[in-house]
Every structure is written in structure tokens, then in C-alpha cells.
C-alpha positions as CSV (number, residue, x, y, z in Angstrom):
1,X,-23.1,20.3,29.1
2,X,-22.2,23.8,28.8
3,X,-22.4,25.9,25.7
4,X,-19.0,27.4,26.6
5,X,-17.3,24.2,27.4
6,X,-19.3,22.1,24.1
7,X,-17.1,25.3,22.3
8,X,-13.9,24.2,23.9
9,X,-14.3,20.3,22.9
10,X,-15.7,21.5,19.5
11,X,-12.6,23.4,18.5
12,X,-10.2,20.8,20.1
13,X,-11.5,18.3,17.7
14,X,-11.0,20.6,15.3
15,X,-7.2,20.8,15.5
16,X,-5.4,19.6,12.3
17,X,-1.5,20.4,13.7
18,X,-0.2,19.4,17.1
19,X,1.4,22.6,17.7
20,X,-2.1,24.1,17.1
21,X,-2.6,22.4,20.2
22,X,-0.4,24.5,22.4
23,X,-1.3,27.5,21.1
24,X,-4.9,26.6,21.8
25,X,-6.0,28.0,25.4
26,X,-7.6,24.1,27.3
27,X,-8.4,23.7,31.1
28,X,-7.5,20.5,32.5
29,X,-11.2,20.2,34.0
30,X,-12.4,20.1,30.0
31,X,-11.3,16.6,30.2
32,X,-13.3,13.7,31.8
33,X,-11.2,11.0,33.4
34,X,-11.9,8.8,30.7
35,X,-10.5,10.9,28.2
36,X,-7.4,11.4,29.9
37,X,-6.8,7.5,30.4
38,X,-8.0,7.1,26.9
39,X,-4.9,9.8,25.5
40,X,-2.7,7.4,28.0
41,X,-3.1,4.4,26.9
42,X,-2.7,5.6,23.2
43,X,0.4,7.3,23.8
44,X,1.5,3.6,25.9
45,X,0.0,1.9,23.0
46,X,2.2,3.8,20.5
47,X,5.9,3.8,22.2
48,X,4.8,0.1,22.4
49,X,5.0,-0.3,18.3
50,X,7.4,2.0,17.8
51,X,9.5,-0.1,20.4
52,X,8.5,-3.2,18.4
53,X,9.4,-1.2,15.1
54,X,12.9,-0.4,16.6
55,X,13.3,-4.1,17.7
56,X,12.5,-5.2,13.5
57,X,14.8,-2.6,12.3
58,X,17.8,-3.9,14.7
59,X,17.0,-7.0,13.4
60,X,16.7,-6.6,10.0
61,X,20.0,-4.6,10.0
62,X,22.0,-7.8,12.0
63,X,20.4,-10.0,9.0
64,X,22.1,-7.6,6.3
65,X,24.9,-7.1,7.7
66,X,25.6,-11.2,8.6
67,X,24.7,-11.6,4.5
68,X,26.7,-8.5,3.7
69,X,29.8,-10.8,5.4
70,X,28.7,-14.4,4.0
71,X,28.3,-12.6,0.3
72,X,32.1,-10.8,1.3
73,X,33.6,-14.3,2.2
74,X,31.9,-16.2,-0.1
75,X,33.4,-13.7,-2.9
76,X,36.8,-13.8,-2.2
77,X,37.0,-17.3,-1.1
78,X,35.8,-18.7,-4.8
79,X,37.8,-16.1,-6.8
């Protein structure tokens, strides 16, 4: 590997901030293959759970809201 590009790949691991990463000057040829399908299937892998995540909230909030209206009915019917 090349001193020059081990640099490149040293300081890109290096990057604490995401918009450091933009600001950073990277080739697409710094990459391997495997790399690039690697950062793919993470970012697939992460709309995936936060997908799931979504799905649990929407779920959780039908659940409330259905006791919200039982606790409502049950209130006014027994007073």
C-alpha cells in the first residue's frame, strides 16, 4: 500500500463528526469494493431498524390512544 494513500485511510478513521467528512478531500479509488458494499449494507441495515423503530412507535401510539378512549368511556360511563 502506499504511504500516501495508508495517510488518506489513517485520517478517515480518524473523523469524529460526519460533516468532517465532507470537508475532508477522499478519492473514490481509496475505497476497495468491499468497503463500499460494507458502508451499503450498513446504511440498508440501519433504515431497516429505524423502519422497525417507526413501525413500534405507530404501534405503541394506536395502543395509548385505544386506552386513552377505553379509560374516557369507562370514566364517564361509571360516574
Amino acid at each position: 500500500m502506499k504511504e500516501q494513500t495508508y495517510k488518506k485511510i489513517k485520517n478517515f478513521h480518524r473523523i469524529n463528526n460526519i460533516n468532517e467528512l465532507f470537508q475532508k478531500d477522499l478519492s473514490a479509488n481509496l475505497f476497495e469494493d468491499n468497503t463500499i458494499i460494507k458502508i451499503q449494507e450498513n446504511i440498508y441495515n440501519y433504515k431497516k431498524k429505524e423502519l422497525e423503530r417507526l413501525r413500534k412507535l405507530e404501534m405503541l401510539t394506536q395502543l395509548l390512544k385505544r386506552i386513552e378512549e377505553k379509560s374516557l368511556h369507562l370514566k364517564y360511563t361509571f360516574k
